[in-house]
Each structure stands twice: as C-alpha cells, then as structure tokens.
C-alpha positions in Angstrom: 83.3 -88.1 -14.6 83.5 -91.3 -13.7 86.2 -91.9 -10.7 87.4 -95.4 -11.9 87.9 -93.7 -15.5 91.7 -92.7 -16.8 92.8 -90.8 -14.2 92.2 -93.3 -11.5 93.9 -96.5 -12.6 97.4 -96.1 -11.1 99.6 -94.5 -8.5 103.3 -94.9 -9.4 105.2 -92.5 -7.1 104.9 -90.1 -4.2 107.9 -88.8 -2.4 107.6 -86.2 0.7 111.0 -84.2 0.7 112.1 -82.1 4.1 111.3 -78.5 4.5 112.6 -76.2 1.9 115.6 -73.9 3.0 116.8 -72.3 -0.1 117.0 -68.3 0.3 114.7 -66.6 -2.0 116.3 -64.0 -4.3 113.8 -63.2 -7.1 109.9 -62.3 -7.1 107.5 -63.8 -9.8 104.8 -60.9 -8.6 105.1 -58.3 -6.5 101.6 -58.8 -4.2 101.6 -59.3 -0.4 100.0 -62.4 0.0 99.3 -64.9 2.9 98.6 -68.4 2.8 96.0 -69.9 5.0 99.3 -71.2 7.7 99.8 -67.6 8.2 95.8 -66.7 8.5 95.4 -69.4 11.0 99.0 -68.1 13.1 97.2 -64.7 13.5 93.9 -66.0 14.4 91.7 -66.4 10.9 90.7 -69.0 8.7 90.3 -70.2 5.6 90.1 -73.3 3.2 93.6 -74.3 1.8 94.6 -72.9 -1.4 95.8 -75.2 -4.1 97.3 -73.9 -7.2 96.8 -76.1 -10.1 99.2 -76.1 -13.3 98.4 -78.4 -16.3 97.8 -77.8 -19.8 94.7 -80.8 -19.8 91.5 -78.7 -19.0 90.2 -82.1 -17.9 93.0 -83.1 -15.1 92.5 -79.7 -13.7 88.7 -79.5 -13.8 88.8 -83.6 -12.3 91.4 -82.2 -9.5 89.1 -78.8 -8.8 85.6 -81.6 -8.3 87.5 -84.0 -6.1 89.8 -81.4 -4.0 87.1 -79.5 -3.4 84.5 -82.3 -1.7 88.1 -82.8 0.4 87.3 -79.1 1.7 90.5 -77.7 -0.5 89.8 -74.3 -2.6 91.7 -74.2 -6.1 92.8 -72.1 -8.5 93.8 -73.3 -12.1 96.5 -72.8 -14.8 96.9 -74.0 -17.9 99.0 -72.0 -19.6 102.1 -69.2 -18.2 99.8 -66.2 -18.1 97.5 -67.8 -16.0 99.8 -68.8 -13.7 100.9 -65.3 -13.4 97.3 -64.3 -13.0 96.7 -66.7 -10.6 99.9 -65.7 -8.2 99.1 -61.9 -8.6 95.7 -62.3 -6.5 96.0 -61.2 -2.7 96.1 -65.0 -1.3 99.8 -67.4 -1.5 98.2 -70.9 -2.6 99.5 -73.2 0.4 100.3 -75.9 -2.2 101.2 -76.1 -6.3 100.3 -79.1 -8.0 102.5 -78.7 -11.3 102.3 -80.7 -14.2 105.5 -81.0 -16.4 105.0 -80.8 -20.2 103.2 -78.0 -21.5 102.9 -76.4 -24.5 104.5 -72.8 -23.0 106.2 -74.0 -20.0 108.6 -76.8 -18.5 107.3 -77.4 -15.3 110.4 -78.0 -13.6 111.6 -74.6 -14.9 108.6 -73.3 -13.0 109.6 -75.1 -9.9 113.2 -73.6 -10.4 111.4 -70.5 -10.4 108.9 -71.1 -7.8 112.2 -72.0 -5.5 113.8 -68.6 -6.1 110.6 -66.6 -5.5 110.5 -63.9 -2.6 105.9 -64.3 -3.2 106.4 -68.6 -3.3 109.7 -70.1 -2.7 107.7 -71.7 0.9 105.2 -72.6 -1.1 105.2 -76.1 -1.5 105.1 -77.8 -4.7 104.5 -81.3 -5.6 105.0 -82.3 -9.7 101.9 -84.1 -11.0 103.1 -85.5 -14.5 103.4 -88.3 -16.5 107.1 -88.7 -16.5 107.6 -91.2 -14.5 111.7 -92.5 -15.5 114.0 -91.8 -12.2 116.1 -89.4 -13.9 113.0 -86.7 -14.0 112.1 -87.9 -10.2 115.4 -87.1 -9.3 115.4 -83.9 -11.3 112.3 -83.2 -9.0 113.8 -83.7 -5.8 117.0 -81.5 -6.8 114.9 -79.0 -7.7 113.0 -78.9 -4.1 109.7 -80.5 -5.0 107.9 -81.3 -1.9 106.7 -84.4 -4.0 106.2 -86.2 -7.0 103.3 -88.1 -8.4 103.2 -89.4 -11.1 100.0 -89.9 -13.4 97.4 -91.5 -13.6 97.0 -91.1 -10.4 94.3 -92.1 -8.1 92.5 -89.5 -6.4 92.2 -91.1 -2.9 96.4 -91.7 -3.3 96.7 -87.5 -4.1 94.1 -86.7 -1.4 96.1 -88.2 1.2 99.7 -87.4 -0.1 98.3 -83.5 0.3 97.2 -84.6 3.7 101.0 -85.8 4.8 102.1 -82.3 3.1 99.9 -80.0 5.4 100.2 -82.2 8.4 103.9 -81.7 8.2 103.7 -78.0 7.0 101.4 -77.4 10.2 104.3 -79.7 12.5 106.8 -77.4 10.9 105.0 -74.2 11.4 104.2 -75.3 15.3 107.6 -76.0 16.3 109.9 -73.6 18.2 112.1 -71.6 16.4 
C-alpha cells in the first residue's frame, strides 16, 4: 500500500484526555490478563499490545503493517465476536484503537462498555472514525476516550499520538501513589 494513498491525506483531530478514574463494575471476559505496564512493573517485557476494532479489513491490515515497523504488536477486530475473541486471550491490549460505525456495533457503546469493564476499563482507548462533527468528539470525551482521531489519518500523526498515550500511561504508572 502506498503510504501517500487514502488513508494518509489528512489528520483532523487528536485529543489526549487525563487518566481514567471511573470504577469498574462489569466484566466483558472473565480472563486474568496483564498488559505489558504491568509485565514491565514486575520485571518482564514485551512489545505493546494494540487492539484494533474496525469493520474495513484494509484500515486494520494498513494499521497492523505500519504499527508494527513502530515495534507495536496488534490484534484485530472487525466485527463483535472478534472483539470478544480477542479480549479472552491471556494478554490486556495496552491500547484500543476503535472505529465507530460498524455493521454490529456502535463503537462508542463499546467504549461505554470498555469503561465499565473489571478485564479493560484502564485500558486506554482512543476512537479512530470518520465522524469528525464536535458533537461525536464530545460524545468521545464524555465517554472517557483517551483520544480521538479522526480519519483519514496520517500514519506518522497516529504513531506519535500512541507515543504521547504510553509516555503518559508510563508517567502515570511511575508516579507515587
């Protein structure tokens, strides 16, 4: 795929939110899981997780190619039961990228969701969609997105928007209690 192609032309929006502090109350799967912020605290390692969610086989399979020669693993979802596949294996992704519109799921219901979950409510989550009117930003942001990007996007934009996200995970994690 050509990097100057559709999916490269424009970045509209990214907004970093603060931490996320809502309790969680219910569980999307009931698997112990860790995410690599919790590896590293106890001394392992691993590449960081990211969760893909959007039904365009071709956003997810351009995100997987370009995220991963940035040294991120992924997993992908395209639909709801492979997002429940996906959040059922024994590692927490450290970050969801979630589209919005899809044919079986509202993406902002996932991030309701997502927010509420005992297995992923600190998992951060930024919306990756093509509404781009303030009303669904906002939307976003009540909902606890850690950001919103809005499509296309350009690669090197998303790339370094995930970099603020763990950088400030990483601050949050190091800091006292």
């Amino acid at each position: 795929h050509d990097p100057s192609g559709p999916y490269d032309l424009d970045f509209t929006h990214f907004a970093p939110l603060p931490a996320i502090t809502r309790a969680q109350t219910q569980s999307l799967t009931p698997a112990v899981v860790k995410s690599s912020s919790q590896l590293k605290a106890t001394g392992h390692s691993r590449k960081p997780l990211i969760l893909i969610i959007d039904d365009d086989i071709s956003i997810r399979k351009i995100l997987e190619k370009y995220l991963g020669e940035d040294g991120y693993a992924t997993l992908l979802a395209g639909n709801c039961a492979e997002i429940t596949r996906e959040l059922s294996r024994k590692s927490l992704p450290d970050l969801i990228l979630c589209d919005v519109e899809m044919p079986d799921a509202y993406g902002f219901d996932l991030l309701n969701k997502f927010r509420h979950s005992k297995v992923v409510g600190n998992v951060p989550v930024v919306m990756l969609t093509r509404r781009n009117e303030k009303k669904d930003i906002v939307l976003g942001i009540t909902l606890d997105a850690a950001g919103y990007i809005t499509k296309p996007a350009k690669i090197g934009v998303l790339k370094n928007a995930m970099r603020e996200l763990q950088d400030s995970q990483r601050t949050r994690l190091e800091q006292p209690n």
